[in-house]
N, C-alpha and C positions, 0 to 999 in steps of 0.2 A: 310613471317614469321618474328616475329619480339619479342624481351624480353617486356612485357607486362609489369611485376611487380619487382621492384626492390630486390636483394637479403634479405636486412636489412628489410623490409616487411615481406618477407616473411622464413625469418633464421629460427624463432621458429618453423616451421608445417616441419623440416626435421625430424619427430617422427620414420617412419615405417623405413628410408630407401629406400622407395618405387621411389623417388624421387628428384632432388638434387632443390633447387626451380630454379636456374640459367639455368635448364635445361628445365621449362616450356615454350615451344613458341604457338603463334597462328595464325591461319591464316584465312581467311575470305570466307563466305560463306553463300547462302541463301537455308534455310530446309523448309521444308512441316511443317504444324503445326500438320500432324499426326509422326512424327518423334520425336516429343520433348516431352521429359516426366519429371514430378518431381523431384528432389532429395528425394530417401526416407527418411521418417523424419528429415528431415530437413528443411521444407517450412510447415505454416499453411496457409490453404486457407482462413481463417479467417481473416489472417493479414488485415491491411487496403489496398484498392487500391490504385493506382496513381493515380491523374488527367489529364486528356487527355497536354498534354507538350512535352516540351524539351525533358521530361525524356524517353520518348518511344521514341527519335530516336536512343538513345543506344543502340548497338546489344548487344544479349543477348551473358555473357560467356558457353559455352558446352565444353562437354565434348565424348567423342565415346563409349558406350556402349550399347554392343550385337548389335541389325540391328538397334538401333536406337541412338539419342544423350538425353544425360541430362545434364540439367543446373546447372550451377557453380554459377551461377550470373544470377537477373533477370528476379525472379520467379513473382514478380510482375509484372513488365515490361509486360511480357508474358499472363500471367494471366490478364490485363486490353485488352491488345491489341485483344488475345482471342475473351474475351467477346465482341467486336466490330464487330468481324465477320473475322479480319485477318487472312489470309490461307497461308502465307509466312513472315519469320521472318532473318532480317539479324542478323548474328549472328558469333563471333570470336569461335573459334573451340580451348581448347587447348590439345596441346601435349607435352610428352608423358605422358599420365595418365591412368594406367590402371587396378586402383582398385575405390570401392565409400571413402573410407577412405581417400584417399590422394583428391581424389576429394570435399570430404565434410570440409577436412581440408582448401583448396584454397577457398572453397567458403567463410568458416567464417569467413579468413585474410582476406578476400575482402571488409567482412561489417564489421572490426573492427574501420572505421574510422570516423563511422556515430552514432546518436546517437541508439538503438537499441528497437525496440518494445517490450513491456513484451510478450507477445508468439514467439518472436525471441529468445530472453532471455534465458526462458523456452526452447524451443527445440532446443537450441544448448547446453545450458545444460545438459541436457538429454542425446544429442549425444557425447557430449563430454564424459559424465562418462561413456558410456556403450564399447567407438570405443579403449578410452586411458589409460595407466596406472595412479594412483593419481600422480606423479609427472608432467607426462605431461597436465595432465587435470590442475593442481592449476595454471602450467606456460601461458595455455591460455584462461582460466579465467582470470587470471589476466591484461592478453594481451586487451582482450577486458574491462578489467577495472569494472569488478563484482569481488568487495570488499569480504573476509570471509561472511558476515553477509546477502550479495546478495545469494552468495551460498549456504549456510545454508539453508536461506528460498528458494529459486528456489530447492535444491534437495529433500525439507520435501514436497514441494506441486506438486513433480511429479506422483505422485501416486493419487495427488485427484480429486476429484469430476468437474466432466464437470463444472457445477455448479459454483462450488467455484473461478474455473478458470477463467469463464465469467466474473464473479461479478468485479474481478481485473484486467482482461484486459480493462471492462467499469471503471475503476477505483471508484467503490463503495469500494472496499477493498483494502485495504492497503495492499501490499505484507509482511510485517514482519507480520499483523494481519491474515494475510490468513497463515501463519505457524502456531501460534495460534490455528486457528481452525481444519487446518487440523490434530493436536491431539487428537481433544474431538472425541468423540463416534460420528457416523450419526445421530440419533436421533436428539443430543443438536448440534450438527452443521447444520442440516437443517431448527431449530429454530434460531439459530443468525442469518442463512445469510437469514431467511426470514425479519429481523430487518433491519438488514445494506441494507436491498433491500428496503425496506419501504422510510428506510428516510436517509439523507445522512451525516452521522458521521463524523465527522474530525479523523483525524490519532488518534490524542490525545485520544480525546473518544472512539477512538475503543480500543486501547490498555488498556486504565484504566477499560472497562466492561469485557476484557477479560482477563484483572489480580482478578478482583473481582470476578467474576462470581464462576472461580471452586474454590476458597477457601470461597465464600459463600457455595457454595453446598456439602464442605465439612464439614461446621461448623451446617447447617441445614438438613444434610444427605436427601437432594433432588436431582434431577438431574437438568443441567444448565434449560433442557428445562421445567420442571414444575416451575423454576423461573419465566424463560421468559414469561409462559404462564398464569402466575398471576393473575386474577381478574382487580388490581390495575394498571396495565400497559397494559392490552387489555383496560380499561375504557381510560387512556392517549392516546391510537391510534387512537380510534373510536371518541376523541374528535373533535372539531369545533377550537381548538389551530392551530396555523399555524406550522411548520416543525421546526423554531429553537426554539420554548417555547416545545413540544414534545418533541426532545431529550434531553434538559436541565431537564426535569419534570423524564423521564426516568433515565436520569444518576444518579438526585436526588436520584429518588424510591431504586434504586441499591446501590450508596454510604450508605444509610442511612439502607440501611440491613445488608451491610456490617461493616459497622462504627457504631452501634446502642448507643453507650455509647458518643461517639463527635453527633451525630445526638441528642441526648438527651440536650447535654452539648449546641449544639448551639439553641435550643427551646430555652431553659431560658435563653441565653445571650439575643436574638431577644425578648423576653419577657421583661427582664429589659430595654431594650436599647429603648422599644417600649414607658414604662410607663415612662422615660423620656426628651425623646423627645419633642419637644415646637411646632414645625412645618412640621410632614414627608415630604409635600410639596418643604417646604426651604433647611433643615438638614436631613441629611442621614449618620448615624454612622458605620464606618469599623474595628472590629479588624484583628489582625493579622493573614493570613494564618493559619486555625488549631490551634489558640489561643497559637502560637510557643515562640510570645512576649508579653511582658505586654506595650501594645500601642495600642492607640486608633487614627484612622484616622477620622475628620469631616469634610464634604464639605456641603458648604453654597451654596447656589444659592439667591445673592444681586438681587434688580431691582430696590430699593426703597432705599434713605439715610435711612428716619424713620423709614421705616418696618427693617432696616439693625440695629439702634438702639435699636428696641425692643424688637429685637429677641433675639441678643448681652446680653441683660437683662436677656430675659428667661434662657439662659442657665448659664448666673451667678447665677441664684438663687437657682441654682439645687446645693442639698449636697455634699458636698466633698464625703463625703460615698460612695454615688451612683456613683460619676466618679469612685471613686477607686476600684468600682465593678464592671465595664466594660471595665478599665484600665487594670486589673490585675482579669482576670476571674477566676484563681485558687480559687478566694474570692467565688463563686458563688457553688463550687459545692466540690465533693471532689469524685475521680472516678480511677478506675486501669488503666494498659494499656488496649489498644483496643484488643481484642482477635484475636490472630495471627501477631502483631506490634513483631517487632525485636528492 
């Protein structure tokens, strides 16, 4: 028998009393593999496997209850070795532990040290808020280093959809964007994540369609999903475009229902800016983000002294006017704010 874990590890999981941790020992021993059973909720079978290694010659930690033991530690371990066909597992036994509370608490100080899978995440969350009071639950959230904003979204998406769950542990969905959806109605959530399942969004865009979407659908009194299922954006999926011109096309279609008065505004800036250009080839004219400043960016592309001469020309001979109407787009148009802009 021997002190496994050092007290400063494990100081915070003294919650129930159940337990002092100085007082956890263990000692060694090899079980039947029909002895060894899960921790409830607290292991997904889903999780990833191990690779056949090092890492299976780790005995698993157990624990003693009813006629058989369950694991503290090494639910993976287990679970690979299992599937191999192994029928005995060396394994550290500890004591005295003799509720799943204090047991589920040793287990999760055991994997605070590693980085942690989103359905570990997930179901030690879970387990944490249903076993602890909120003080002790924010204290070992925090222990294992899930931020407010980790919490927030792990406790909005404990309730949802198999589904949704999938999509984020494949990482097609962004955890803050998966709280997001887990708000909307089933309907218009089973349309986004057939989207974010199609093609593969960056964080960024997922968050900007799903700031748009319901104050689009409240300004056109539709639902997200008869957005999504548009004419104009089935015609973009079923295209022959590759996967980054589609979501770029897509985010378009949506910015510019949502933005309909800048989507107007940048038509005829792209309009003047088209009629005086010398070479779309050479020059490519940029203003500023959302026309925020009166500044115009030009990038040349040189290969030739002469052609770099002549071009130099073309665009001195363009009016003053015309710069100062792409310079300063307020000249171009005259429009309110954007409906729903703060």
């Amino acid at each position: 028998m021997c002190n496994y874990m050092s007290d400063s590890r494990l100081s915070w999981i003294n919650t129930k009393g159940n337990f002092l941790p100085s007082e956890v020992k263990f000692s060694f021993g090899v079980l039947e593999r029909s002895q060894i059973s899960f921790p409830e909720d607290l292991f997904d079978h889903r999780c990833s496997r191990l690779e056949t290694g090092i890492e299976q010659l780790t005995p698993l930690i157990v624990f003693e209850s009813g006629e058989g033991f369950t694991i503290i530690d090494g639910c993976k371990r287990f679970l690979t070795m299992a599937e191999q066909g192994r029928d005995k597992f060396a394994c550290c036994i500890a004591a005295p532990i003799k509720d799943p509370v204090s047991a589920g608490l040793l287990r999760i100080a055991m994997n605070c040290g590693r980085a942690l899978q989103f359905r570990e995440k997930l179901l030690f969350s879970m387990w944490l808020k249903k076993n602890l009071d909120d003080k002790e639950y924010l204290a070992v959230m925090d222990s294992l280093g899930l931020d407010s904003r980790v919490r927030y979204c792990l406790e909005t998406i404990s309730c949802a959809s198999s589904r949704l769950i999938d999509l984020v542990d494949r990482g097609q969905v962004d955890l803050s964007s998966a709280a997001e959806i887990a708000s909307l109605e089933n309907s218009d959530q089973e349309v986004i994540l057939d989207l974010f399942s199609l093609l593969s969004f960056s964080r960024q865009a997922q968050r900007e369609i799903l700031q748009w979407l319901p104050e689009l659908s409240f300004r056109l009194r539709k639902t997200i999903s008869e957005i999504l299922l548009m004419d104009e954006l089935r015609q973009i999926l079923d295209s022959h475009l590759n996967e980054p011109q589609k979501i770029q096309k897509i985010r378009n279609v949506i910015f510019n229902l949502r933005f309909p008065k800048f989507a107007a505004a940048t038509k005829v800036w792209d309009s003047v800016a088209a009629g005086i250009n010398p070479d779309p080839a050479r020059v490519s004219f940029q203003p500023s983000e959302a026309f925020e400043k009166n500044r115009l960016e030009i990038k040349l592309t040189l290969t030739d002294a002469r052609e770099a001469c002549s071009l130099f020309k073309k665009l001195c001979s363009v009016p003053e006017e015309s710069w100062e109407r792409l310079i300063n787009p307020a000249l171009l148009w005259s429009a309110g704010p954007e409906p729903g802009a703060g």
